[in-house]
N, C-alpha and C positions, 0 to 999 in steps of 0.2 A: 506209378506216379512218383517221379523226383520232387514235387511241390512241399513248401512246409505247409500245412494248413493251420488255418488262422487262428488264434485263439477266440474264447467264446464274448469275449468281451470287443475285440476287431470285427468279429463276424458279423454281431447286430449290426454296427456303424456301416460295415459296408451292406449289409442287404435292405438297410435303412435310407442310402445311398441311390442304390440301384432303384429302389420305388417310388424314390424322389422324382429319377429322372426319367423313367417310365410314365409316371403318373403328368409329368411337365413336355416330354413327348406329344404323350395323347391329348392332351390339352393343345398343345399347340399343331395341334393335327387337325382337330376342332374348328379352330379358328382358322387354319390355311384350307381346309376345304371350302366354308363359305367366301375368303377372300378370291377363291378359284373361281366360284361360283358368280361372284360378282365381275371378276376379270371377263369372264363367257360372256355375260350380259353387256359390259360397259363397250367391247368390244362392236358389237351393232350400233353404238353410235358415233365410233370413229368416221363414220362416212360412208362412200359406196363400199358396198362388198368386194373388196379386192385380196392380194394373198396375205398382204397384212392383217386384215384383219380373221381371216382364214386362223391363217399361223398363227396370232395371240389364239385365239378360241381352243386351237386342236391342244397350245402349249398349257392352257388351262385344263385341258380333257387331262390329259397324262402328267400332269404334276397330280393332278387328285388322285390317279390312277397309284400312283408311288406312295402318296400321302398313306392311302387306306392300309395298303400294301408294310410300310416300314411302321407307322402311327398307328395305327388304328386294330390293325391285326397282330404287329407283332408289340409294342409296347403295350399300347391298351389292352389287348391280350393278356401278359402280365399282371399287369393290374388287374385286373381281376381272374387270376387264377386259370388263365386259357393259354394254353402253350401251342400257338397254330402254328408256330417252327416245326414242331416235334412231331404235331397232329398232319398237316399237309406235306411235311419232309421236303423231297424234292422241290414238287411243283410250290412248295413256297418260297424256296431260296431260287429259284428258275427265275420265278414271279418278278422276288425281289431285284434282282438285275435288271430283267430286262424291260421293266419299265421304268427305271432308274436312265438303262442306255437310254430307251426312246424320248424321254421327259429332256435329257441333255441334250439331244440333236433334234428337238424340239426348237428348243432354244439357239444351237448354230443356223437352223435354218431360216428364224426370224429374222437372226443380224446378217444373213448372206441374203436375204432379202432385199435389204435396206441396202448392201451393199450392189447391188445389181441397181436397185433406183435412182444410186449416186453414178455409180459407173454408165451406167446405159440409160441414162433419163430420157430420151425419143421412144430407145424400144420399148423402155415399162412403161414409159406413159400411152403404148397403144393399145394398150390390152389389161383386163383386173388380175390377169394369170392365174388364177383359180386354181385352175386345172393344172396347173406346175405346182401349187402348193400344196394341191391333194396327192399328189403324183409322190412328190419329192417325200412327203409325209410318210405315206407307205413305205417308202423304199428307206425309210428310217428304223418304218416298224420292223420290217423283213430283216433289218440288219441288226437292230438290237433284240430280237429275238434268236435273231440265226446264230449268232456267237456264242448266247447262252446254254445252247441247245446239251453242252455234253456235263451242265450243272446237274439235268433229267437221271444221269447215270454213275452219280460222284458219292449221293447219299441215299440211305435207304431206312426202312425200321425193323430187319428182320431180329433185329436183339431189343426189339420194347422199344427203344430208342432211337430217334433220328443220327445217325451218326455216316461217317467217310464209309466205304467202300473201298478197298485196293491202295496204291503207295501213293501214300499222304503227299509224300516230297511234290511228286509230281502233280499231284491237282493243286498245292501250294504254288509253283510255279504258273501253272495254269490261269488261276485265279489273282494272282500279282499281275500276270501279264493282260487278263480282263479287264483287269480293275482302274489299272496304271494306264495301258495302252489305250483301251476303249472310254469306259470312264471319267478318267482324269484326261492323261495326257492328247488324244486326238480332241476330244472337243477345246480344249487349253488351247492348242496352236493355231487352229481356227478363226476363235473367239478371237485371241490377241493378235493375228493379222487383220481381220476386220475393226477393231477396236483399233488399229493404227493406223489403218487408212481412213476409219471417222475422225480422228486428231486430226490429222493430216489436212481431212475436207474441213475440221471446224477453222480451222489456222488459216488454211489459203483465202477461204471465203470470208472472213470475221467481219469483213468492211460490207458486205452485200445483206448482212443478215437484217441491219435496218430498213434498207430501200427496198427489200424486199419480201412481198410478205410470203411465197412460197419457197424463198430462202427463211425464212424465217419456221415456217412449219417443219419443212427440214431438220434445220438444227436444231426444235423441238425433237423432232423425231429422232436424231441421233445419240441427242445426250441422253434421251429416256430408254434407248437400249445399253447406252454405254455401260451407265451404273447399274442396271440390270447382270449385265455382263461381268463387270468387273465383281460383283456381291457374289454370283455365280462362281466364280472363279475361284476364290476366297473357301466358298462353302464345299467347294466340291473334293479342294486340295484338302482341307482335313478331314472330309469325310472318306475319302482314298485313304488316305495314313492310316485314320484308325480301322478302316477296312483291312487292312495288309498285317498289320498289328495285331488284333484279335482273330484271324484264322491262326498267323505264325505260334502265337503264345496255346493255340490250342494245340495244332498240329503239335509243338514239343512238349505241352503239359507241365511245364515249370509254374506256373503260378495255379494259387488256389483257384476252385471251381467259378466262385460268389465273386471275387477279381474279374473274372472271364467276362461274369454276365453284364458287373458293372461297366467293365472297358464297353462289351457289345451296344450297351443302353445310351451309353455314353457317345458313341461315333453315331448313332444313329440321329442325334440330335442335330446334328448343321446340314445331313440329308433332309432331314423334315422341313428345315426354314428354306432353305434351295429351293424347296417347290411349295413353300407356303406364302413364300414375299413378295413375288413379283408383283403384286396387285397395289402392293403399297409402295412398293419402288416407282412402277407405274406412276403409279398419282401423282406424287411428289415430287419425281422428274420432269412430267411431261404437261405442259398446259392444256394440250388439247386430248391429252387422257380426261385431265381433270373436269373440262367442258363435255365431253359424251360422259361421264359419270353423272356430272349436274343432269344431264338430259335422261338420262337412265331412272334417275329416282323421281324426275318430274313426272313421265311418264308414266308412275304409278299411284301418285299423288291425286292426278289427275281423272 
């Protein structure tokens, strides 16, 4: 180990640090699984069952799915003293990916939704396409699973401990190129091609959104993925960084251990709001989110 290790008085402050943001993690894990919860529900009242409202439901399934995943098991975990990195190894750093990938392209296949309704409005409006949205879904799952696959053989505990297996460099590189490529950067391009052809439709049409009111629902519907989108994008870029970040600083072992934990507790915080927000982005943005929400809670008032 090249690290200098901390002194005993830096050391409280950072493990002081770390539980802070652990314990603010799992908290706000808390809170994004029932905002998931309520995203699932409010969704049956957007209207007929079509893939939209499919696609919100499935994209609330697998952000909870991550939530429990990065929140709940691995910070909360901490907190109280349960190390499920160390204890499930592999399959929890597996876990952790790839429902991280599938909860993202989750999300690109909402807004490529939208963009087919705009581009193709005859063809989408002949069919709820259901069965394209289940379809498409899996073949998100198969793929963010499938890329994960060789995390299963990277780490192990035969030394007490969860640690790497064989030359670090190369699963470093591995893991930059999951991270960055799959991650971040493919669903980024995506995202911001759709996201510029909804500029594009709010611009051209701006003058039709009065006279009309299924133009008007529209471009409800577009600016309530936009900033969806755009939050996403945001969250995702520093939760990349300090993903790439906290392997490298481990893989060379230059900084102290309690560093390590803090940085890891730390980047995992803008993964947690990623898939704990949407439901209030939702609301916020969208009028007729906010109207199937009114009808959601009526509904049980009743």
């Amino acid at each position: 180990m090249n690290f200098t290790k901390l002194s005993r008085k830096d050391a409280y402050w950072v493990d002081n640090a770390t539980y802070f943001f652990n314990l603010f993690g799992f908290t706000i894990s808390i809170c994004g699984i029932a905002f998931n919860i309520l995203s699932f529900q409010t969704a049956k009242f957007l209207g007929k069952n079509n893939s939209a409202v499919v696609l919100i439901r499935l994209l609330a399934v697998w952000d909870t799915t991550a939530i429990v995943v990065d929140g709940i098991l691995d910070l909360g975990g901490k907190c109280f003293n349960y190390d499920a990195a160390n204890y499930f190894c592999s399959m929890f750093y597996f876990q952790n990916l790839s429902t991280n990938h599938v909860a993202n392209f989750q999300l690109v296949l909402l807004v490529f939704d939208r963009f087919l309704a705009i581009r193709k409005p005859t063809w989408y409006s002949r069919s709820s396409h259901v069965q394209m949205a289940y379809t498409l879904s899996f073949a998100a799952f198969l793929f963010g699973y499938g890329v994960s696959l060789p995390i299963l053989f990277i780490f192990n505990t035969e030394s007490g401990i969860c640690e790497m297996t064989g030359d670090p460099t190369f699963y470093y590189w591995y893991l930059r190129a999951l991270v960055f490529g799959v991650y971040v950067t493919l669903p980024f391009l995506l995202i911001s091609f759709f996201n510029g052809f909804f500029i594009k439709f709010l611009l051209v049409h701006r003058k039709n959104f009065k006279s009309s009111e299924k133009m008007s629902q529209e471009r409800a519907m577009v600016i309530m993925l936009a900033t969806v989108s755009f939050t996403f994008l945001f969250f995702t870029a520093i939760s990349g960084i300090f993903c790439i970040f906290v392997f490298q600083i481990a893989v060379e072992a230059v900084i102290d251990p309690s560093i390590l934990a803090l940085s890891n507790s730390v980047g995992q915080i803008p993964a947690i709001l990623n898939s704990s927000l949407n439901f209030v982005f939702f609301y916020f943005s969208g009028k007729g989110y906010r109207i199937a929400f009114k009808s959601l809670i009526l509904s049980y008032s009743c």
